[in-house]
C-alpha positions as CSV (number, residue, x, y, z in Angstrom):
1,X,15.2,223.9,-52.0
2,X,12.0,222.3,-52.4
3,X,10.3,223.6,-55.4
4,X,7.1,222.4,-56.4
5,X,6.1,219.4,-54.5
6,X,5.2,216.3,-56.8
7,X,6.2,212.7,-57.4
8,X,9.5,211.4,-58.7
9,X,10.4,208.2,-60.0
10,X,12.9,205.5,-58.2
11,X,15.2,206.2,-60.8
12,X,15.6,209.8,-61.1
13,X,15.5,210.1,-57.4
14,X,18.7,211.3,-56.9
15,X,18.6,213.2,-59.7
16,X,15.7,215.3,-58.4
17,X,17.4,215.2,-55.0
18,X,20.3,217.6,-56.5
19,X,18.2,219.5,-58.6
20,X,15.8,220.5,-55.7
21,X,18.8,221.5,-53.3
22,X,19.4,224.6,-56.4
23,X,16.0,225.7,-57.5
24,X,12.3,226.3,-56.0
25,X,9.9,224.0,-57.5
26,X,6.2,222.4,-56.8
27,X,6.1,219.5,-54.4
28,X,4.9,215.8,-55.4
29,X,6.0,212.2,-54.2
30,X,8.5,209.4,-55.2
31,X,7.8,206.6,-57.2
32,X,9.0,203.8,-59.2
33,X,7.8,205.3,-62.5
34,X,8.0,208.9,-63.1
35,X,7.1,212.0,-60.6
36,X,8.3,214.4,-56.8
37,X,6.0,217.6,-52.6
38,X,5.2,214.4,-46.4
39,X,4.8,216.8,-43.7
40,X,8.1,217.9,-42.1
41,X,7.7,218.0,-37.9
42,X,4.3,216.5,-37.9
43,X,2.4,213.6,-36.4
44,X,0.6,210.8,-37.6
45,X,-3.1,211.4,-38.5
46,X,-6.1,209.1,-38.7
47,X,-7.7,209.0,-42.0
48,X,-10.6,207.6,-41.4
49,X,-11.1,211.1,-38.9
50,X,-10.4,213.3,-41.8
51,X,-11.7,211.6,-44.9
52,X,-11.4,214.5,-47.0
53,X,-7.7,214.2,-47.1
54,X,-7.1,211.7,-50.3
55,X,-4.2,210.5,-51.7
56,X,-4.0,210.5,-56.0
57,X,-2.7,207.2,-57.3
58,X,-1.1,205.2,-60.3
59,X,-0.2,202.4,-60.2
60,X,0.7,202.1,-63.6
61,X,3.2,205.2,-63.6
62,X,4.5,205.1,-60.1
63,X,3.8,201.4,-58.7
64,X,2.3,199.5,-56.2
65,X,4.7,200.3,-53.7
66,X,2.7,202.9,-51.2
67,X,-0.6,202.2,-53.7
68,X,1.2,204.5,-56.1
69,X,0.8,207.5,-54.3
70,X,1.7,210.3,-56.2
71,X,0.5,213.5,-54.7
72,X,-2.5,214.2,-52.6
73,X,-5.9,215.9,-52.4
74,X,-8.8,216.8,-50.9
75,X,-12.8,216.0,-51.0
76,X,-14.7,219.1,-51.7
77,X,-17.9,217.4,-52.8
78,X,-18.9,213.3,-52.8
79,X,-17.3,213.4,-56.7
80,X,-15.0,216.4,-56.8
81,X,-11.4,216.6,-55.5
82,X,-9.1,219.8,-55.3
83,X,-5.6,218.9,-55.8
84,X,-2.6,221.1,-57.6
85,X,-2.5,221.4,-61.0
86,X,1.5,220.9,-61.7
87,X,0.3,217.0,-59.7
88,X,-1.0,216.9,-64.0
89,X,1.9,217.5,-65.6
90,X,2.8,215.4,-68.6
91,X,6.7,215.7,-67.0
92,X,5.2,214.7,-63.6
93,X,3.4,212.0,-65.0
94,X,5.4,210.9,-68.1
95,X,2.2,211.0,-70.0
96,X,-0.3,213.5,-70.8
97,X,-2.7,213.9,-68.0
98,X,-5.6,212.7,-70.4
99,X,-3.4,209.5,-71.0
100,X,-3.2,208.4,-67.3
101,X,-5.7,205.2,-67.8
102,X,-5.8,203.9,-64.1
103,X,-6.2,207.5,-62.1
104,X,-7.5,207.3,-59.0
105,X,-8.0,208.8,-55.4
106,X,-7.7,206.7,-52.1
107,X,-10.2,208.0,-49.3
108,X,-10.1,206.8,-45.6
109,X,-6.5,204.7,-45.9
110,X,-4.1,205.9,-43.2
111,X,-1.5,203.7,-44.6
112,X,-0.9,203.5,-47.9
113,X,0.4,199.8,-47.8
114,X,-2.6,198.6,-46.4
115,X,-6.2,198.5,-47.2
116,X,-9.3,199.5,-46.5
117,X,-11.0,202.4,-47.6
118,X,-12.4,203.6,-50.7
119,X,-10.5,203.5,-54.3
120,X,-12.6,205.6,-56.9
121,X,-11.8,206.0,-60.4
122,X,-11.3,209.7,-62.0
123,X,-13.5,210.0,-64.6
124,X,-13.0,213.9,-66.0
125,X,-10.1,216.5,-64.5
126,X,-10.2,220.6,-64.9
127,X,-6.7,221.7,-65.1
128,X,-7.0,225.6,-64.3
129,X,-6.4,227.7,-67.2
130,X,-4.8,230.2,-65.8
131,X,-2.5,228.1,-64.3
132,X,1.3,229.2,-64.9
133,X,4.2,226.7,-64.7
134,X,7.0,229.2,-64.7
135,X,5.3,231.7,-61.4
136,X,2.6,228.2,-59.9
137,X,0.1,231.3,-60.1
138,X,-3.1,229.3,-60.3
139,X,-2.0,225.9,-59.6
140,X,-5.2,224.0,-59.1
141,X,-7.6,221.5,-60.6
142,X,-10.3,219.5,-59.7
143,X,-10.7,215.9,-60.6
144,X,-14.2,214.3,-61.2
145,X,-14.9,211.0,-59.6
146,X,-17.0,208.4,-61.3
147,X,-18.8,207.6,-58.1
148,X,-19.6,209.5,-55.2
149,X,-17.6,209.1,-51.8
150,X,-19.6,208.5,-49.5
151,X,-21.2,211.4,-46.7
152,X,-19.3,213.1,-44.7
153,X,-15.8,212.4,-46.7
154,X,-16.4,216.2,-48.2
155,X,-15.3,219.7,-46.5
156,X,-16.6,222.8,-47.0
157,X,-14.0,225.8,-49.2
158,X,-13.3,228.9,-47.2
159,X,-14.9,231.7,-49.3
160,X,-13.3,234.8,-49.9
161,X,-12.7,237.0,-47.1
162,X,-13.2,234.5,-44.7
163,X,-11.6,234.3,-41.6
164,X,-9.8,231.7,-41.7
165,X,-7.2,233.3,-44.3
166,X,-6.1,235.5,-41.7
167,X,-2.5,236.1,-40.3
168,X,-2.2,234.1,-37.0
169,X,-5.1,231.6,-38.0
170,X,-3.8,228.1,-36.5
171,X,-3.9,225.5,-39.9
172,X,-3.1,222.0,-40.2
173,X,-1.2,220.4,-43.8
174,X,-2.2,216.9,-44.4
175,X,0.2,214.6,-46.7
176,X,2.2,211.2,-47.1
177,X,5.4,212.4,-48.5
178,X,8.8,213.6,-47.2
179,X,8.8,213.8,-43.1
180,X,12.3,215.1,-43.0
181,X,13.6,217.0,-46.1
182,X,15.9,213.8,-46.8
183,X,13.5,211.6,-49.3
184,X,12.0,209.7,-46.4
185,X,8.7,209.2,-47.3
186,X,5.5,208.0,-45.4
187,X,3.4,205.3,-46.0
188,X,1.2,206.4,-42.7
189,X,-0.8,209.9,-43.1
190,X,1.2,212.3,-41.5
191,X,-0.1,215.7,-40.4
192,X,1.8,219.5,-39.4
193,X,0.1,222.0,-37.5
194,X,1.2,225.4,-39.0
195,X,-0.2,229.1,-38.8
196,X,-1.2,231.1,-41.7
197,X,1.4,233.9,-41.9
198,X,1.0,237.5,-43.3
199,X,1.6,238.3,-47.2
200,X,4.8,240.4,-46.2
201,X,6.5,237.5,-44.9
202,X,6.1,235.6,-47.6
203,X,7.1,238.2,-49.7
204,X,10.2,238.3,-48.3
205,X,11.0,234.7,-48.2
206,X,10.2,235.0,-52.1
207,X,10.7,238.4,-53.9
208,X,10.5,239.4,-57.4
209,X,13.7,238.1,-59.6
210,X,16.5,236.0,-59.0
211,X,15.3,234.1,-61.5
212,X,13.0,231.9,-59.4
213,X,9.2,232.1,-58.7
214,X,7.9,235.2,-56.1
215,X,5.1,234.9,-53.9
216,X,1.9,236.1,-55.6
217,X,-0.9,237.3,-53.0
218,X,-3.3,237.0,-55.2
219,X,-3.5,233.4,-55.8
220,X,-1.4,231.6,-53.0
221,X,-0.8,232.2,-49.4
222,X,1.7,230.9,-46.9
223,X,1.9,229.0,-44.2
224,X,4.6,227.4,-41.2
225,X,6.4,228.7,-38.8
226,X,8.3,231.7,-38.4
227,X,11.4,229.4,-36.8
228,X,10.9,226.4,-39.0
229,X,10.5,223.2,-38.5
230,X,7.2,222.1,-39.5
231,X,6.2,222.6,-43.2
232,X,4.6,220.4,-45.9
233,X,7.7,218.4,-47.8
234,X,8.3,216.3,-51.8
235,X,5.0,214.2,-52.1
236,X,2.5,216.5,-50.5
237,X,1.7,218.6,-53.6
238,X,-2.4,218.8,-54.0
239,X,-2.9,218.1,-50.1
240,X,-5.1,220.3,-48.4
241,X,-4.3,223.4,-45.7
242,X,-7.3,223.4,-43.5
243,X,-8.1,226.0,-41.1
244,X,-10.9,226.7,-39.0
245,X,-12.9,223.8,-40.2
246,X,-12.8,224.5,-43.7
247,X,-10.0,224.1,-47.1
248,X,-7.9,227.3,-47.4
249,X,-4.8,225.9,-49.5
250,X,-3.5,223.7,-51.4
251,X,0.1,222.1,-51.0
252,X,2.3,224.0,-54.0
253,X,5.4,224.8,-53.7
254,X,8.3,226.4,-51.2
255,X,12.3,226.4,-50.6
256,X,13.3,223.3,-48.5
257,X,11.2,221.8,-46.2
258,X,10.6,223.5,-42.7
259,X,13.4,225.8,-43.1
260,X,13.3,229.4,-40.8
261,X,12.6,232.2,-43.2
262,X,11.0,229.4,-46.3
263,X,7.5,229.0,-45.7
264,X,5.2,226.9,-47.6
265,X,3.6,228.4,-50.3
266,X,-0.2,227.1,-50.9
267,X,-2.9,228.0,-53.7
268,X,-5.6,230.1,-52.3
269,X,-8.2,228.1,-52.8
270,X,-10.9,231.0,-52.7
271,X,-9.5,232.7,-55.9
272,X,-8.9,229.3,-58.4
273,X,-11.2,227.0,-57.8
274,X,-14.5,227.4,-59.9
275,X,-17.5,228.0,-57.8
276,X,-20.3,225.2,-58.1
């Protein structure tokens, strides 16, 4: 099972491996340093044709391999970015979030072992206070950049009661992290073309107890494939669900990775992040 989808270090790879085959968690990347959520069934993807999708890195904490890479986001103004808050863990990051000297998102890069595109500091972060750890109710923040991106890297947030939360509504998950649920992770931008699916699906993929987290409509929504096979993976966490032109999720959590019957759970955007 996937669980939540963030980073994991080099050396607790395998580790995390195990651990995610026997619980539902959030999903980040690998790296040499410390964290663990790409796109399963997907294709490659341009960045510089969707500049909004950015990719949060330290290099300090996770290396230089893949620009350290750690979990992705998404441009919602020239200096904000949406990503997921559990991507700000102090046991994702191996610091506290406030510690993390050398934050920064990577806008317009396709490949993260290149160059090219835009590296911008992160000067201030809002972790959601009503996020929950044990349920990922709520798991968003924002990051503020300490320069603006420049226009056109931005994409508008589906309000509430917008269409394009609807069942059947054709989406797209954006990410650099797992492409086949077996730790193989991208240094290209890889991108999954999903369908938003109703809340009583996802409430059956993930119902109250069992001891694991259950799929709470109010704050998250779901998204794949009703036979599996293309879903957002480990290393995705804080990339963005886009449907209809506009951000309707963020990349959270799920069970395995493109699995029949295990949907990817996302944060509804329209109900945690503050309004401007």
């Amino acid at each position: 099972m996937r669980g939540t989808r963030h980073p994991i270090s080099r050396k607790r790879a395998a580790l995390v491996a195990l651990a995610a085959a026997a619980a539902v968690a959030p999903l980040v990347a690998p790296a040499p340093a410390a964290a663990d959520s790409g796109v399963v069934g997907g294709r490659t993807a341009n960045a510089p044709d969707t500049p909004w999708v950015v990719a949060l890195s330290s290099r300090d904490r996770f290396g230089r391999m893949r620009s350290g890479q750690f979990c992705g986001g998404v441009a919602i103004a020239p200096t904000k970015v949406a990503t997921a808050a559990h991507c700000l863990r102090e046991d994702v990051l191996g610091v506290r979030p406030e510690e993390l000297r050398d934050l920064k998102v990577i806008a317009g890069r396709s490949d993260l072992g290149g160059s090219g595109g835009h590296e911008v500091a992160v000067k201030e972060m809002w972790i959601n206070p009503a996020y929950d750890a044990g349920t990922n109710a709520g798991d968003a923040a924002v990051l503020t950049l300490a320069r603006p991106l420049p226009r056109g890297y931005a994409i508008p947030v589906a309000p509430a009661g917008d269409s394009a939360y609807a069942p059947g509504t054709n989406a797209t998950v954006y990410g650099w992290g797992d492409t086949t649920g077996m730790g193989t992770y991208a240094d290209v931008l890889h991108a999954a073309d999903v369908s938003v699916l109703p809340d009583e699906d996802c409430a059956r993929a993930y119902p109250a107890g069992l001891g694991k987290p259950r799929y709470l409509p109010a704050t998250m929504l779901c998204a794949g494939t009703r036979e599996g096979g293309r879903d957002a993976c480990q290393g995705d966490s804080g990339g963005p669900l886009i449907a209809r032109g506009k951000l309707i999720g963020l990349v959270s959590w799920g069970s395995g990775c493109g699995l029949a019957g295990s949907p990817g759970v996302y944060t509804r955007v329209s109900a945690v992040l503050p309004r401007s």
